[in-house]
C-alpha positions as CSV (number, residue, x, y, z in Angstrom):
1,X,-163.6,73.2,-9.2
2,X,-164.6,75.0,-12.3
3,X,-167.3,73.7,-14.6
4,X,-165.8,72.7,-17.9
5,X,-166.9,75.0,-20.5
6,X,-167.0,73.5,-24.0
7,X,-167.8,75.7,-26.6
8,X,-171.0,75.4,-29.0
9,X,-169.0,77.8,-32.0
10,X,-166.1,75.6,-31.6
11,X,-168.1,71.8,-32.2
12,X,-169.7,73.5,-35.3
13,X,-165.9,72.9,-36.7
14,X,-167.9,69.6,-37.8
15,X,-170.3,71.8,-40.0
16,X,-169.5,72.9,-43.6
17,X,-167.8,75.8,-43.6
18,X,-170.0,79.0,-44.3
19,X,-168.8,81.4,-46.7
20,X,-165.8,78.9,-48.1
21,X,-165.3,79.5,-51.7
22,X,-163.8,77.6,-54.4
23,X,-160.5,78.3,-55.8
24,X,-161.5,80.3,-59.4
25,X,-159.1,80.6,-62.3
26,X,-160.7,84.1,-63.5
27,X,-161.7,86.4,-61.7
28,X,-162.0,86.0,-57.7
29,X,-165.3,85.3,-56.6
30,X,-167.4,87.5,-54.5
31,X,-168.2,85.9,-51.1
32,X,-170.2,88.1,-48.9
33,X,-169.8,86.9,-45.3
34,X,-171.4,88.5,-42.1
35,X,-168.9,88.6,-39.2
36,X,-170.7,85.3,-37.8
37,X,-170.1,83.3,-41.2
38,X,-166.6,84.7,-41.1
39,X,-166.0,83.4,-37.5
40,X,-168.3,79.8,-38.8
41,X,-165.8,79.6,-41.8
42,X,-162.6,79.5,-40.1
43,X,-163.7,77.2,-36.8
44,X,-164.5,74.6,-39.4
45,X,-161.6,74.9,-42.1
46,X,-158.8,76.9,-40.6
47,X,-155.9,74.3,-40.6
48,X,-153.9,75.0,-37.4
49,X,-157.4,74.1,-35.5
50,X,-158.2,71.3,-37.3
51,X,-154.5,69.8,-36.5
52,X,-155.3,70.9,-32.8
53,X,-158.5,68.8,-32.6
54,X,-157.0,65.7,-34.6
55,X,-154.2,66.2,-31.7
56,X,-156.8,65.7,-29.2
57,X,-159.0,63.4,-30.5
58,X,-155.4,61.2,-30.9
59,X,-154.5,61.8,-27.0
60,X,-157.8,60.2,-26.3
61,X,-156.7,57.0,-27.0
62,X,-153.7,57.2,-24.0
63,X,-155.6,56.4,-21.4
64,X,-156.7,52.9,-22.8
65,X,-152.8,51.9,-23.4
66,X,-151.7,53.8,-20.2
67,X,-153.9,51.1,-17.9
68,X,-153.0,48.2,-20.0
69,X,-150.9,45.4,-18.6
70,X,-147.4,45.0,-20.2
71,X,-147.5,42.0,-23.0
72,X,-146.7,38.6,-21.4
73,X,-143.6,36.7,-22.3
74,X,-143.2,33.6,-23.3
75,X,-139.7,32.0,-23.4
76,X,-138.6,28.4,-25.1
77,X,-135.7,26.8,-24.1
78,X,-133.6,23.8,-25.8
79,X,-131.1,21.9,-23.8
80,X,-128.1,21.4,-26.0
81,X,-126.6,18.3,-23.5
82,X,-129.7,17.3,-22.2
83,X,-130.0,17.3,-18.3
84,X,-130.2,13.7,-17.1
85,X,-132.7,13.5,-13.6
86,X,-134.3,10.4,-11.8
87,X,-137.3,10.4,-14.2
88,X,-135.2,10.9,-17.2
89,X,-133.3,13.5,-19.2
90,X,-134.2,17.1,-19.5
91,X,-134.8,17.9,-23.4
92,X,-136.6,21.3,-24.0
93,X,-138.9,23.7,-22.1
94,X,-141.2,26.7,-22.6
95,X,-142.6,29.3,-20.2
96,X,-145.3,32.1,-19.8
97,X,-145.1,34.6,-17.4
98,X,-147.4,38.0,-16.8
99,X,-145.9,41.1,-15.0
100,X,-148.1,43.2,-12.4
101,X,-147.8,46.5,-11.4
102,X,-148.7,46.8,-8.0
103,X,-152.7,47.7,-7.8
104,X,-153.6,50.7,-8.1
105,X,-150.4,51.8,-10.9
106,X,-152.5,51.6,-13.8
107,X,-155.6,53.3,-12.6
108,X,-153.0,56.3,-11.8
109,X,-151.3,55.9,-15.2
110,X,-154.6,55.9,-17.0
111,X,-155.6,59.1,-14.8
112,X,-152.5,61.1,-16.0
113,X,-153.2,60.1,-19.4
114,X,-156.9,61.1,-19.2
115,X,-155.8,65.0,-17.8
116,X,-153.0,64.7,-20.7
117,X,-155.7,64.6,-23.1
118,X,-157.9,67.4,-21.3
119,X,-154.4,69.5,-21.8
120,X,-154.9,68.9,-25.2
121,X,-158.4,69.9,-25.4
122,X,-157.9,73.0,-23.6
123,X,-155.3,74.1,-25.8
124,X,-157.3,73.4,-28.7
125,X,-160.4,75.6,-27.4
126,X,-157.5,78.0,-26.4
127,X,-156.8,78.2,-30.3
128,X,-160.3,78.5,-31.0
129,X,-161.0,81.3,-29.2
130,X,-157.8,83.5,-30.3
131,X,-158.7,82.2,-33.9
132,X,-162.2,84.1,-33.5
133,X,-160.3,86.9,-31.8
134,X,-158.4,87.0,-35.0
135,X,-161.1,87.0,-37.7
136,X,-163.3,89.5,-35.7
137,X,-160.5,92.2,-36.0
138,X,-159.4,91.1,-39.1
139,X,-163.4,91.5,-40.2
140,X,-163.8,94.9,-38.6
141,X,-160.5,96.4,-40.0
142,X,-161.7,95.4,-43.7
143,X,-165.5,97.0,-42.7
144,X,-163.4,100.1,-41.6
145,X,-161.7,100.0,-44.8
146,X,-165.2,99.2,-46.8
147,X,-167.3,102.2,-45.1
148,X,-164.4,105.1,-45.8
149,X,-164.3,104.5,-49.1
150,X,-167.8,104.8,-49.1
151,X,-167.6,107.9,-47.3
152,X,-165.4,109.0,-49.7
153,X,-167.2,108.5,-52.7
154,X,-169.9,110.2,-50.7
155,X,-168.0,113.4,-50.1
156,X,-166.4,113.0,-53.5
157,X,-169.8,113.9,-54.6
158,X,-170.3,117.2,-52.1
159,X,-167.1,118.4,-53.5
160,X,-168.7,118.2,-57.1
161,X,-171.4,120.2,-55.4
162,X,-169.2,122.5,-54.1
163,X,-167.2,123.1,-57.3
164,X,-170.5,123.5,-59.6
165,X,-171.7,126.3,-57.7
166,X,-168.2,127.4,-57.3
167,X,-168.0,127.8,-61.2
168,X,-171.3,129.1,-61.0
169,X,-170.2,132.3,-58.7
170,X,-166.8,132.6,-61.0
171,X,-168.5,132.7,-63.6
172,X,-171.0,135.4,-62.4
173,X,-168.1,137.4,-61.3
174,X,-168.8,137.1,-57.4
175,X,-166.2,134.8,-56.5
176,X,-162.5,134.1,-57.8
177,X,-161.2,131.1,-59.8
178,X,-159.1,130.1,-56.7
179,X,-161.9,128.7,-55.0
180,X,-162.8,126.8,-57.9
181,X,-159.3,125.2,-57.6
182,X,-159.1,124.7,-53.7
183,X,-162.8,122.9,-54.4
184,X,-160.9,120.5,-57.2
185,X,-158.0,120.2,-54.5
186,X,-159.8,118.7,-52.2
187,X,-161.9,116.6,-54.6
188,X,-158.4,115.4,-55.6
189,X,-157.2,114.2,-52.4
190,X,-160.1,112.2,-51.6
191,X,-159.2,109.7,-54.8
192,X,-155.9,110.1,-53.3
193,X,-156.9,109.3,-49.9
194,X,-159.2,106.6,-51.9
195,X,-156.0,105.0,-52.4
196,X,-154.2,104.4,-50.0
197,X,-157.5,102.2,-48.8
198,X,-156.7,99.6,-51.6
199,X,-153.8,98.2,-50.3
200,X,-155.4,97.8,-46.7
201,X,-158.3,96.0,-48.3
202,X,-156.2,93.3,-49.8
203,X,-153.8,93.4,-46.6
204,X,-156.8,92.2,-44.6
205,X,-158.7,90.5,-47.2
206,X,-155.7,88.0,-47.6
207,X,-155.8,87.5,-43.7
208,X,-159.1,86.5,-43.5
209,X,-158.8,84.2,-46.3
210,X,-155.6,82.8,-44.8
211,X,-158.0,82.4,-41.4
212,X,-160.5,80.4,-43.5
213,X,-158.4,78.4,-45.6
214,X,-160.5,79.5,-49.1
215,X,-159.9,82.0,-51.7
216,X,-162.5,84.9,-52.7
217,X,-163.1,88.8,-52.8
218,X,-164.8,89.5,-49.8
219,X,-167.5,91.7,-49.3
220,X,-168.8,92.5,-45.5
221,X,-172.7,92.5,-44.8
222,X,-174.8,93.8,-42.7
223,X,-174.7,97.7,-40.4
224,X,-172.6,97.8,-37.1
225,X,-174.6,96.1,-34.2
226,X,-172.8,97.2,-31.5
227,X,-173.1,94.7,-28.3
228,X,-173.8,95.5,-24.3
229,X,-170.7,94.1,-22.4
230,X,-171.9,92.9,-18.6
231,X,-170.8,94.5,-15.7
232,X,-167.3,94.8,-14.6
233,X,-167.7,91.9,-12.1
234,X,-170.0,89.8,-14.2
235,X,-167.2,90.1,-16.9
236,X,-164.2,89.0,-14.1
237,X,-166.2,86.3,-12.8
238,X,-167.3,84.8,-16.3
239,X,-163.7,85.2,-17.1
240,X,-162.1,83.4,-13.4
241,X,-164.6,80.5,-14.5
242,X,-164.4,80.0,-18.2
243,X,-161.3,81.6,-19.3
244,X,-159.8,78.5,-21.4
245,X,-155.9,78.9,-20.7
246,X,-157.0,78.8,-16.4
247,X,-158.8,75.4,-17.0
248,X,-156.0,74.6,-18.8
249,X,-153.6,75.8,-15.9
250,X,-155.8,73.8,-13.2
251,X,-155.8,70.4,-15.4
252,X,-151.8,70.4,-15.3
253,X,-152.1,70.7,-11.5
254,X,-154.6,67.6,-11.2
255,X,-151.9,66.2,-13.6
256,X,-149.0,66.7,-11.7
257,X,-150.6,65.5,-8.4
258,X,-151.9,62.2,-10.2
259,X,-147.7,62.4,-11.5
260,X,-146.5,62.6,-7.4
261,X,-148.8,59.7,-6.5
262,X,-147.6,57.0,-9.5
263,X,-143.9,58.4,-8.1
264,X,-145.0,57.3,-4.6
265,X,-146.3,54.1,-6.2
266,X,-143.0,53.3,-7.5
267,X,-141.7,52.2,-3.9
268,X,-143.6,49.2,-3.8
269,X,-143.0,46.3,-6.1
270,X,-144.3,44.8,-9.2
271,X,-145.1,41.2,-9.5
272,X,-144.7,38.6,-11.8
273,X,-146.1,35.6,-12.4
274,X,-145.6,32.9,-14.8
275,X,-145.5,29.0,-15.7
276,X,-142.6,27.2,-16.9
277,X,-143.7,23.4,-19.2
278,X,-140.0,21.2,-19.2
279,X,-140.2,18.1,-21.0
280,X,-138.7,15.2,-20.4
281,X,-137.4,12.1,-21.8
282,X,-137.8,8.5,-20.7
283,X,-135.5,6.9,-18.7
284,X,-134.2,3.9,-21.0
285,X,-131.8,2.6,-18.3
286,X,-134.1,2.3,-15.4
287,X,-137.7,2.4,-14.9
288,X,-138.4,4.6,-11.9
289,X,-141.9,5.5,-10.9
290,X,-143.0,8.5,-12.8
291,X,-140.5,7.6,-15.6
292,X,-140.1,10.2,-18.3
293,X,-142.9,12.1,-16.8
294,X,-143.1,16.3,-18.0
295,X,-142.2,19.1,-15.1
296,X,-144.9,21.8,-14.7
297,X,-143.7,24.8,-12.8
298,X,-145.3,27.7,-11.1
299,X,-143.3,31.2,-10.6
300,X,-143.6,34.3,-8.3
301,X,-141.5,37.4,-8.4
302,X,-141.0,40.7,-7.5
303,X,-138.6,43.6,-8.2
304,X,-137.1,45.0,-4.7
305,X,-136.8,48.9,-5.0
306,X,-134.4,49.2,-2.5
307,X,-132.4,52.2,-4.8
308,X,-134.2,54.7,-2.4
309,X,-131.8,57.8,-3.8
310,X,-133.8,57.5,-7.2
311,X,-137.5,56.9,-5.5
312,X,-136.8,59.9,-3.5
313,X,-135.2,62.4,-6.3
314,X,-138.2,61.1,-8.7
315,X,-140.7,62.3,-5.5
316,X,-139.0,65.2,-5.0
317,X,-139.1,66.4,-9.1
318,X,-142.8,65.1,-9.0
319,X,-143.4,67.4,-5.9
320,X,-141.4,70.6,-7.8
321,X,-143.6,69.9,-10.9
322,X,-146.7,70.2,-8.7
323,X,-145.9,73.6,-6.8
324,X,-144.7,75.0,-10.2
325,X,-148.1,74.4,-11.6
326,X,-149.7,75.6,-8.8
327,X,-147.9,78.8,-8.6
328,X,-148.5,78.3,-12.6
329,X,-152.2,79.0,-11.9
330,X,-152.2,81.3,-9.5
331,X,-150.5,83.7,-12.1
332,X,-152.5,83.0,-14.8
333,X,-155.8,83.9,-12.6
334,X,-154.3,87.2,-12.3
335,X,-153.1,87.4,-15.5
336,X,-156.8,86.7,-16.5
337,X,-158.6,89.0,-13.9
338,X,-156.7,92.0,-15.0
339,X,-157.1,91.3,-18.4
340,X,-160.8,91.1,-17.9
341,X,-160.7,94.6,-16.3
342,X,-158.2,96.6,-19.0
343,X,-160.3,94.8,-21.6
344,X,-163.6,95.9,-20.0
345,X,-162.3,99.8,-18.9
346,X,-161.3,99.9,-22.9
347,X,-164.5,98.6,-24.3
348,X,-166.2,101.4,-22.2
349,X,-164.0,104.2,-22.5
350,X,-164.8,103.0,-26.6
351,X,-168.2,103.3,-26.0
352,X,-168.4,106.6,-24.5
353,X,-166.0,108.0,-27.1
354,X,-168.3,106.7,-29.8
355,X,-171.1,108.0,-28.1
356,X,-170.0,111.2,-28.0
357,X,-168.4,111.1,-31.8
358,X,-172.1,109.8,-33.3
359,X,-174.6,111.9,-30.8
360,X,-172.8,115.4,-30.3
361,X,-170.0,116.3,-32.9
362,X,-171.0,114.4,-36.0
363,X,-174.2,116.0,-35.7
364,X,-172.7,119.7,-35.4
365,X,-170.5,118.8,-38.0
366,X,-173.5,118.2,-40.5
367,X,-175.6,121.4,-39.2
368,X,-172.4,123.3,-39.4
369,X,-171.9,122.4,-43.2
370,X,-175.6,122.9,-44.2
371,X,-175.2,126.5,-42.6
372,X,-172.1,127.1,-44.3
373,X,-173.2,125.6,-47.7
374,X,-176.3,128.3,-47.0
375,X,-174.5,130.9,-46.5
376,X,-171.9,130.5,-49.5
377,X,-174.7,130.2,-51.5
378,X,-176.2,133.7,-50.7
379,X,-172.7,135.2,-50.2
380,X,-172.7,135.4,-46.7
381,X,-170.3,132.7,-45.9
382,X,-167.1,132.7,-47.9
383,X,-165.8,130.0,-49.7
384,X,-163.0,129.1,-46.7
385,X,-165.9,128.5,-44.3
386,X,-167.9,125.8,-46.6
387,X,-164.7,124.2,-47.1
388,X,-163.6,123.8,-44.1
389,X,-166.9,122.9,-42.7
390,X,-166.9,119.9,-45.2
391,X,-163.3,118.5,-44.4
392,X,-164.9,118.4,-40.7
393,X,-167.8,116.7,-41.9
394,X,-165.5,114.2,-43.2
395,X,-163.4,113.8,-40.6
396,X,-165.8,113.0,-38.1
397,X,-168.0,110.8,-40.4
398,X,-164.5,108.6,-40.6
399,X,-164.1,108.7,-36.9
400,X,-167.5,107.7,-36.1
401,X,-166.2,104.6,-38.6
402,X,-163.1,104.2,-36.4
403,X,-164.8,104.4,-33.7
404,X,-167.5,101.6,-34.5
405,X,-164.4,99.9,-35.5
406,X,-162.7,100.8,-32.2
407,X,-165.6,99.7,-30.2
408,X,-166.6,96.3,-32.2
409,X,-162.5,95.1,-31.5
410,X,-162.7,95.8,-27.7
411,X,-165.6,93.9,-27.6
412,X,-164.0,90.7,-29.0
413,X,-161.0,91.4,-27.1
414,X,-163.3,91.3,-23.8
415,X,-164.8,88.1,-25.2
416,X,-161.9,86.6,-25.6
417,X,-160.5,88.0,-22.2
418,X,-163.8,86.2,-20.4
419,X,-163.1,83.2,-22.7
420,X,-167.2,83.1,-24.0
421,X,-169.3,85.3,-26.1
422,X,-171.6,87.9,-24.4
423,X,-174.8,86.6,-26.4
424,X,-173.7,83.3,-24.3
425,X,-173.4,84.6,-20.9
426,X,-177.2,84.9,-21.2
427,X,-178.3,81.8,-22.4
428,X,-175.9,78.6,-23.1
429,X,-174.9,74.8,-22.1
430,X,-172.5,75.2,-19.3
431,X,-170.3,72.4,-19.1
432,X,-168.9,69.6,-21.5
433,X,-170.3,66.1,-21.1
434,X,-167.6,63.1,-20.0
435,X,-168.4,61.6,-23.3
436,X,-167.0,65.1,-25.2
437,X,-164.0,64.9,-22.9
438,X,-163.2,61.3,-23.1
């Protein structure tokens, strides 16, 4: 089957967490954070994933009380009339006795538990992984919000352009106030537009600080880096082969086969074996031989399991359990495979779309403005054409933003659809040792 796929981000949960800041009784402190220290800060802090890995590490102690041997019992007994026999009367006696399941129950129950705990696990890299699916968007939406208010105050200051040489041909008498007014309009509505950012900023600010469990005014660093995704099939057969939630799916079929054999086991019988110590009294009528001397006993038993409707109903739900699973798995492979491909078909239609946005129109847009700013300027352009050209120019600058934004979420979506990180698919440990599984 599969290799197990442990991930390196996740076991840096161990690490200080990068970027956490302390709580502040003024104002909040600034913490600048890259989209890597965001991902760092929540892996090692975020609550929900620490409770998952405490879960796990706790389930790794099953296996060592599955395969261990029921406690003995000892029993004392007191004869309240004491028993009289040839060697004399029967006063107290005290026994030990050890119960065996039959060979080979134990190893099975410790199995189950072991594949219990690699549930666990699985779940908890599961978490992992949608955790970093989570901060990534999270950290791209507040960079979307972060680079249109810079845009913004960019514009902001072409409008000022606009409206000084506005004033400047109103007040020569070759153009009227109104476009003047239309150039403080628009001025107006980017502060306005401005504002209606602010809200979004702390919407996804308080997300991300939720995700990292610390408090702080974050600032995002560093220019959009956008990442190659690998081919369609590369992508489907990282994702078939790493994809946490299928390892997950194939541990609770190895579970519920290791379930249908202890249910088999159950047929044949447990033993028991023990020692029983009577003493007894001397014999003060008669002096037989071995007068008064103490009874050792040695015991064998063994439960019959002769109720075969149980056996055979508890085989028959241990046998349901294992073709639900299997059938389980089977549907979450193709859940996974068709994620993989939606995921991959939107991370590229998101590249061509940005493409396109940042190498053909955004350029026109900018030429198209210079022209017109040109030609207002020596009144062959009028007013209507420089302002429209600069409402274009701002409206593709902000899709080129939403479509780096656009681009940088499909991305993490497809890592998270392939269940590992592209910069991994290059160059990473493959598999988790039996120690880290243990």
């Amino acid at each position: 089957m599969k290799s197990i796929f442990l991930s390196l981000i996740i076991v840096i949960c161990a690490s200080p967490a990068a970027g956490a800041a302390p709580p502040s009784r003024g104002s909040p402190i600034l913490v600048d954070l890259s989209v890597d220290d965001a991902v760092r800060a929540v892996l090692a802090s975020n609550p929900a994933l620490k409770a998952a890995r405490l879960r796990w590490e706790a389930q790794k102690e099953r296996p060592t009380i599955a395969s261990s041997l029921p406690d003995p019992m000892l029993t004392y007994g007191y004869f309240l009339q004491n028993v009289e026999t040839r060697v004399g009367a029967q006063n107290q006696k005290i026994g030990l006795s050890q119960k065996f399941p039959f060979p080979g129950t134990l190893s099975l129950a410790a199995q189950k538990a072991r594949r219990e705990a690699r549930q666990s696990f699985w779940q908890y890299q599961t978490l992992g992984r949608e955790l970093m699916l989570r901060t990534k968007l999270a950290y791209y939406d507040l960079r979307r919000v972060e680079e249109s208010s810079r845009i913004f105050d960019e514009q902001a200051a072409l409008y000022e352009q606009t409206i000084r040489s506005a004033r400047a041909k109103f007040e020569a008498g070759t153009a009227g106030q109104q476009d003047v007014l239309k150039a403080e309009l628009a001025q107006t509505e980017i502060e306005q537009r401005k504002l209606d950012l602010i809200p979004q900023r702390e919407a996804f600010q308080a997300r991300l600080n939720a995700l990292r469990n610390a408090q702080g005014r974050i600032s995002v660093r560093g220019p959009y880096a956008p990442k190659l995704a690998p081919p369609l099939a590369r992508a489907v057969e990282l994702a078939l082969r790493y994809r946490q939630e299928l390892s997950g799916a194939q541990v609770d079929v190895e579970r519920n086969q290791t379930e249908l054999a202890l249910a088999r086991k159950k047929r044949w019988p447990d033993f028991t074996l023990g020692v029983e110590y009577t003493q007894v009294n001397r014999n003060i009528f008669s002096n037989p031989p071995d007068n008064g001397n103490d009874a050792v006993l040695a015991a064998v038993s063994i439960n019959v399991p002769i109720w075969f409707a149980r056996l055979n109903a508890q085989e028959r739900e241990a046998q349901g359990n294992l073709a639900a699973s299997r059938a389980q798995m089977q549907n979450t492979s193709n859940d996974v495979a068709a994620e993989a491909r939606e995921t991959w078909f939107q991370t590229r239609i998101a590249r061509d779309q940005l493409a396109l946005l940042r190498d053909k129109l955004l350029p026109l847009a900018r030429q198209t403005y210079d022209a017109s700013l040109a030609g207002y300027e020596s009144a062959k352009a009028s007013f209507l054409d420089l302002l429209e050209s600069e409402q274009a120019l701002l409206r593709y600058r902000l899709e080129v933003v939403a479509g780096e934004t656009k681009l940088a979420k499909a991305n993490a979506t497809l890592e998270r659809a392939m269940g590992v990180d592209f910069a991994q698919t290059l160059n990473r440990r493959v598999g988790a040792t039996k120690e880290e599984l243990k």
